[in-house]
C-alpha positions in Angstrom: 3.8 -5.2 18.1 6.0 -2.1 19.5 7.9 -2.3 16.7 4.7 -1.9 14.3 3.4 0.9 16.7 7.2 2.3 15.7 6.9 2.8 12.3 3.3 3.8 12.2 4.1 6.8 14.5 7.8 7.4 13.2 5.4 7.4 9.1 2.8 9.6 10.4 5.6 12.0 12.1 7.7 12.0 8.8 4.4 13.0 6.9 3.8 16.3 9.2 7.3 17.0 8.5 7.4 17.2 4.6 4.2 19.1 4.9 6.1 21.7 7.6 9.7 22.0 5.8 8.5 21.2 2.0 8.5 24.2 -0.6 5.3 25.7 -1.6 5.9 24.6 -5.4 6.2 21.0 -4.0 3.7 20.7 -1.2 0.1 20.9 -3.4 1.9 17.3 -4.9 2.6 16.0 -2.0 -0.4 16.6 -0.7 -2.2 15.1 -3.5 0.0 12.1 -3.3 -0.6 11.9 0.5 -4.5 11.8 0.4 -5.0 10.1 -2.9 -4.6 6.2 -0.9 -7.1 7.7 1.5 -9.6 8.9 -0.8 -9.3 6.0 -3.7 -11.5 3.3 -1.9 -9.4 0.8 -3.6 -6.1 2.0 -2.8 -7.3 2.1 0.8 -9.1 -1.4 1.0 -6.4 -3.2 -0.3 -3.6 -1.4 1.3 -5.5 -1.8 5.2 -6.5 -5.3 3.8 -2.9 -6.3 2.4 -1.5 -5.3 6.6 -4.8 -7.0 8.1 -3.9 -10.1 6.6 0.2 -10.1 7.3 -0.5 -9.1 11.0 -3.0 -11.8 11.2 -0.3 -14.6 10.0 2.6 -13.0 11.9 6.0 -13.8 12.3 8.1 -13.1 9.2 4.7 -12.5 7.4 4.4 -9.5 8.5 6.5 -7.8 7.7 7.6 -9.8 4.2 3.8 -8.7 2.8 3.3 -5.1 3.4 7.3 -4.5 2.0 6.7 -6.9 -1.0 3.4 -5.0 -1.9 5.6 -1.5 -0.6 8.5 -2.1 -3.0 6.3 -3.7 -6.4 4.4 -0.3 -6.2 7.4 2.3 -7.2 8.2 -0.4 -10.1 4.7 0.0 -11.5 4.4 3.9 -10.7 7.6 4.5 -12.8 6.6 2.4 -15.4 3.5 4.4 -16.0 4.5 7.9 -14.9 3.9 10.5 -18.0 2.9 7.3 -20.4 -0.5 7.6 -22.2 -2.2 4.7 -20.7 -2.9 1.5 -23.1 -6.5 1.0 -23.5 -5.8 -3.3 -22.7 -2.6 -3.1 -20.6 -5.1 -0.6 -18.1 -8.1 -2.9 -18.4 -6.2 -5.7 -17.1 -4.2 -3.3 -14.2 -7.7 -2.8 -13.6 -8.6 -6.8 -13.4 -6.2 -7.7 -11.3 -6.5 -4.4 -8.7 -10.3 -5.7 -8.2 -8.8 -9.2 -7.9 -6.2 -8.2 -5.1 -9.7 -7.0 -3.2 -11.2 -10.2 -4.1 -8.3 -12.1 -3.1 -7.8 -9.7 0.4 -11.6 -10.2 1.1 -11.1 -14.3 1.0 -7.8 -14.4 2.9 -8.7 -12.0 5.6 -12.5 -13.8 5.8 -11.1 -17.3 5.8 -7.5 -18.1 7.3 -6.4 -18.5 3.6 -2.1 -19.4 4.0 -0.5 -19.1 0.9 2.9 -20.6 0.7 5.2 -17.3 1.7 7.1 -17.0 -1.2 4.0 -17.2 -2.9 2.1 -14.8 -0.9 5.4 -12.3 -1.1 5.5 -12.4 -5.1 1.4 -12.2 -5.4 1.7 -8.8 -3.0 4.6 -7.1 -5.3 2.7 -7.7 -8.5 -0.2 -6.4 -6.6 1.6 -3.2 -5.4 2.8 -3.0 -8.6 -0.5 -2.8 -10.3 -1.4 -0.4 -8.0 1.4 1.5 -8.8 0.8 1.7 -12.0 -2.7 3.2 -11.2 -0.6 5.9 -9.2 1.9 6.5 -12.2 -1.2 7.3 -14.7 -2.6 9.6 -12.0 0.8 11.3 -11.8 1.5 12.4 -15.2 4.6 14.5 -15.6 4.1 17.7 -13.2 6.4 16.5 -10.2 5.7 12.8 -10.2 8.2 12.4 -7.4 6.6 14.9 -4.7 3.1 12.3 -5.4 4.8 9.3 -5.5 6.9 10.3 -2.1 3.2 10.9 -0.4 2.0 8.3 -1.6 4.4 5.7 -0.4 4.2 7.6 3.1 0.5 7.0 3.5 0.6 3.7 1.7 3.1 2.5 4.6 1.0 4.2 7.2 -2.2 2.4 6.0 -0.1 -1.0 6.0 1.4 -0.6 9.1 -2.8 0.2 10.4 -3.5 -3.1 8.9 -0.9 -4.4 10.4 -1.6 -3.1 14.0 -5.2 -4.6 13.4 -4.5 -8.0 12.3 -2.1 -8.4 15.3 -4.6 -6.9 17.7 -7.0 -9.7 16.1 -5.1 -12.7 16.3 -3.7 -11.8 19.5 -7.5 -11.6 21.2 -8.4 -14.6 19.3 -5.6 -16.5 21.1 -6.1 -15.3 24.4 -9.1 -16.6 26.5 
């Protein structure tokens, strides 16, 4: 649990330092890229929902679920940074971002336990779909500054979920 607490603070301190030391030509993307998981109700749900649900299953879990949906979601934002978007390839992003809510709502409602590996490889292509989302938002002015915030806040809303679902199962335990 301190270690989560760790890399919640150590994210949310690394965030108010690239906004402190970044150049002005890079900061207005950054900033962008920082707020955009906030402000996309999706991005948000699913990233608070992905750490609720690996701090309510613990041990190796997680961890292994917030860094499997953390590293599928560059692959899918640098597949889709500066591409025109393709009308059925987007419709079924789309599909399966609503379906990772879906999915989220079920698991966190009822103690749904996917096999791991399962669960691990389900959160990558999940990050990566979201990534993708990311990419298209992107376009071709600085895609790295966005991408940079956006990882940052995505790891800070994980690590939130996180810190919830362990503060959850933990009560639920104790008498």
């Amino acid at each position: 649990m301190k270690r989560v607490v760790l890399v919640f603070t150590a994210t949310a301190l690394s965030a108010l330092l690239a906004f402190l030391v970044l150049e002005e030509r890079g900061r207005d993307h950054l900033t962008a890229g920082l707020l955009d998981p906030i402000l996309g109700l999706d991005h948000f749900l699913v990233l608070v929902g992905v750490g609720l649900w690996a701090g309510r299953w613990g041990g190796v879990a997680q961890w292994a679920l917030p860094a499997a949906f953390l590293l599928g979601t560059p692959v899918g934002y640098l597949l889709a940074t500066g591409q025109t978007p393709i009308p059925l390839v987007d419709a079924l992003v789309h599909i399966l971002i609503m379906g990772s809510l879906l999915l989220l709502a079920g698991a966190i409602t009822f103690p749904i336990r996917l096999p791991l590996r399962e669960a691990v490889s389900t959160m990558a292509m999940f990050g990566s779909c979201h990534g993708y989302v990311h990419g298209l938002e992107a376009g071709l002015e600085m895609p790295g500054w966005f991408g940079l915030g956006s990882i940052m806040t995505a790891t800070a809303l994980l690590s939130l979920g996180v810190i919830v679902g362990l503060t959850v199962a933990q009560s639920r335990r104790s008498p």
